[in-house]
N, C-alpha and C positions, 0 to 999 in steps of 0.2 A: 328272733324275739317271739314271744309266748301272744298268740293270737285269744282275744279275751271276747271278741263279737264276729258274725257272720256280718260286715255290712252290706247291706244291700245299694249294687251298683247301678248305676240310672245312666239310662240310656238317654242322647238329647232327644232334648223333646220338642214334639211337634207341632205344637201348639203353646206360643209364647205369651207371656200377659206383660204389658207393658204401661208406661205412665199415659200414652198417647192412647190404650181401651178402656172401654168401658165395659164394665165387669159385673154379669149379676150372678149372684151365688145361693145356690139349691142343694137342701138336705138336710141328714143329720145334725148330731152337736157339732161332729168337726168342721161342718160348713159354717158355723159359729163361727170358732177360730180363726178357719183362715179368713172370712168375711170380715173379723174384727181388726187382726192383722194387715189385710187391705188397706182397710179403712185408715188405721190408725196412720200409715205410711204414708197415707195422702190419695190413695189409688180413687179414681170416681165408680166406687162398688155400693152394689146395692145387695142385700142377705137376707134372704126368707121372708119375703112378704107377704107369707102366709102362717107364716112360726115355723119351728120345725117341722122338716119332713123327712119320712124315715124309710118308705118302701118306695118301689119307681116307680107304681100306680101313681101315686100320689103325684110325685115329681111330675111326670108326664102328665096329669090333669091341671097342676099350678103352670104349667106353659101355656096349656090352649086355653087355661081360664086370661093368663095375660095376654095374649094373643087376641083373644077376642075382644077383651074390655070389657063383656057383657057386668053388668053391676047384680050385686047381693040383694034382693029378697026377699019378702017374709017367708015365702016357702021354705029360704034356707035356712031360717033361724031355729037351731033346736035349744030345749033346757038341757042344762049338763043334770048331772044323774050324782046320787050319792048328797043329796040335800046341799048343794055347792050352792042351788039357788043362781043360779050365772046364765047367762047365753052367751050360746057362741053358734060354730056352724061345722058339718062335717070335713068341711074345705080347711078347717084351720087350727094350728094350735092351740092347747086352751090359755095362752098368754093372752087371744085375743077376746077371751070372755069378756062381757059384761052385764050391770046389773039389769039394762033392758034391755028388750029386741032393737027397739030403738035406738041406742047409744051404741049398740054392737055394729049396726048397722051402717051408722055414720061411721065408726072407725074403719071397719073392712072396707065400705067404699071408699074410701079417702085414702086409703094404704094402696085400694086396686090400682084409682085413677093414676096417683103418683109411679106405683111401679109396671104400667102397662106404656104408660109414657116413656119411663127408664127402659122397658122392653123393647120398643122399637128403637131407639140409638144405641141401646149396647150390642158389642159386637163379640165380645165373649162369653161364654157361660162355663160356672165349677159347677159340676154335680157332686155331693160326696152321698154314697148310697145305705141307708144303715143297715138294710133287715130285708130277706127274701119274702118274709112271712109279711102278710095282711090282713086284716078286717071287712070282712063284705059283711053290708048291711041290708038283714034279710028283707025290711021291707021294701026299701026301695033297689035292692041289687046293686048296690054303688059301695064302691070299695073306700074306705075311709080313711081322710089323714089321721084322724083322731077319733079316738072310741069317746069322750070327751066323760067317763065318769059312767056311760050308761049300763045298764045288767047285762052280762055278758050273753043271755039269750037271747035277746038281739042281735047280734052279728055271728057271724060264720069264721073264723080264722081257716086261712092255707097260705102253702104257702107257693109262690109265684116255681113255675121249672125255670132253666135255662132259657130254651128258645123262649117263652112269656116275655122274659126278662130284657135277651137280647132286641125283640122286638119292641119294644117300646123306647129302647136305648137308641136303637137304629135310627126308628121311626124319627124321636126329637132329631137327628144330624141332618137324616135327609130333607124333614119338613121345613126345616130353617136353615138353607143351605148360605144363610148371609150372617153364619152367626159361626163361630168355632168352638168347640164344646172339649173339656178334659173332667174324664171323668176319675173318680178314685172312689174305695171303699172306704166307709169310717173303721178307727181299728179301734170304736168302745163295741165289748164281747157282749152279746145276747144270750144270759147264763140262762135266763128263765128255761129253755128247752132243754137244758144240761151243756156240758161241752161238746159233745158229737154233735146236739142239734146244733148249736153256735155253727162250730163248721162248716154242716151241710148248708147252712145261710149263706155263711159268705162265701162259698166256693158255688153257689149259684150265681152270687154278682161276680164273684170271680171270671167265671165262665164268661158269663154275659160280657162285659167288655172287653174280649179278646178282639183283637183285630181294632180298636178305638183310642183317641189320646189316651191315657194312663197314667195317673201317678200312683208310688206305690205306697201309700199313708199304713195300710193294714200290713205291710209285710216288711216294711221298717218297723213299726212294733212290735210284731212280733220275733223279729230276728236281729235288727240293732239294739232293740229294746226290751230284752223276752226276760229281763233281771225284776224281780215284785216290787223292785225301790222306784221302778216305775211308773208303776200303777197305784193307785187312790187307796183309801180304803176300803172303798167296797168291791176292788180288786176286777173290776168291772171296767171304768174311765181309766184314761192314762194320767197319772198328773200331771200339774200346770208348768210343771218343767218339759215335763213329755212330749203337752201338744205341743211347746214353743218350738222345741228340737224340730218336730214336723213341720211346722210352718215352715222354719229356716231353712229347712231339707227341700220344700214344695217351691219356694219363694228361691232358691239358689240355682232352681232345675229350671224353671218357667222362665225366670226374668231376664233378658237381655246382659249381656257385658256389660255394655256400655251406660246401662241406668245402675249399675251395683253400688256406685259412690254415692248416689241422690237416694236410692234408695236407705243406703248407711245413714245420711245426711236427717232424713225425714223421720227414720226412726227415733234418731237422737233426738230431737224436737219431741217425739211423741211421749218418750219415756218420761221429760222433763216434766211435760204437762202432766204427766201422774203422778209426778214426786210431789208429797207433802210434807212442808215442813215443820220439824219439830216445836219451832216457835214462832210466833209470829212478831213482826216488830213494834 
């Protein structure tokens, strides 16, 4: 028979996610997905309770910020740039903007408290990692989750080596040795630096979690999924058939035998809850 894809074969894996963990999920979009995915199945997971995070600087400062508790601010409230008019903070996406320091402020703390709580009983963590490249922000030297709008002469972009990379990867396993951690690359491209720089990105987080759990979200993309009927339109994101495939890929490799029927069970429930129908009575 006429072979039409390279699948990529998965090795078991080491780190299992079950209905019995608690699961919090760190990253890019596709920490989106499978966080939604989670969720929607019943799993007790918590996702980005910082907004999106896209380099490992970042990730590894949204741990030891949960880690600590320590609370938001006025020091950290900046205005976003580009007459948005909003506040928010270098720590966070701009979803978490608002129209005051004050109202931004109740939300971040209210998000920390909740998810520094979720931090100490959960016993899992997903990383999905998007982007080798960063933002340091030249006055205060602190590298940022988000540019949040302001003039690009303010910040310094580089981008993170290997050992950078691995080290801060490392560093989260060994500092929370009560926690299991799998890490995976997001497979949406970083076209901005053209396709070679895309690459030399990802084959720095490539690099970087050798030797560490593993899933391989970027390289089923690109090799189960390397056909354009995959990808979005702006040829960038995978579509929303795409990510599903990957979850189902991530979610068939992690999850136990023996939860695969409840797991079936709970999606059926989920889906239902999102069908709407055509008429009402």
């Amino acid at each position: 028979m006429m072979k039409l894809q390279t699948p990529v074969t998965l090795d078991p894996a080491p780190v299992t996610v079950s209905y019995d963990d608690c699961v919090l999920v760190l990253g890019s979009c596709f920490a989106d997905e499978i966080g939604q995915r989670l969720a929607g199945a019943g799993f007790r997971v918590l996702t980005n309770p910082f907004g999106t995070l896209y380099n490992p600087v970042s990730v590894g400062n949204a741990v030891a910020r949960l880690s600590s508790g320590v609370p938001f601010t006025q020091e950290d409230v900046v205005e976003m740039g580009a007459g948005a008019g909003k506040m928010c903070s270098f720590w966070h996406h701009t979803s978490f903007a608002r129209d005051t320091a004050e109202a931004f402020l109740e939300n971040a703390n209210k998000s920390l408290d909740e998810a520094a709580a979720f931090w100490k009983d959960c016993n899992k963590v997903i990383v999905t990692l998007g982007t080798a490249w960063a933002f340091r922000n030249d006055a205060s030297g602190e590298t940022v989750a988000n540019c949040l709008k302001r003039p690009a002469a303010e910040f310094t972009r580089y981008r993170l080596t290997v050992a950078q990379t691995a080290a801060i990867l490392q560093g989260l396993v060994h500092r929370n040795s009560g926690k299991q951690f799998i890490f995976t690359v997001s497979p949406i491209r970083h076209l901005a630096d053209g396709a070679h720089g895309s690459q030399l990105s990802k084959s720095t987080l490539l690099l970087a979690t050798e030797g560490l759990p593993y899933f391989p979200a970027y390289e089923i993309m690109m090799d189960e999924l390397r056909d354009y009927r995959w990808w979005a339109e702006d040829m960038v994101h995978p579509t929303q058939q795409a990510a599903a495939y990957l979850c189902d890929r991530f979610i068939e490799w992690a999850l136990p035998v023996r939860e695969w029927d409840l797991y079936e069970s709970r999606m059926k429930e989920w889906r239902r809850s999102r069908h709407r129908p055509l008429y009402s009575e």
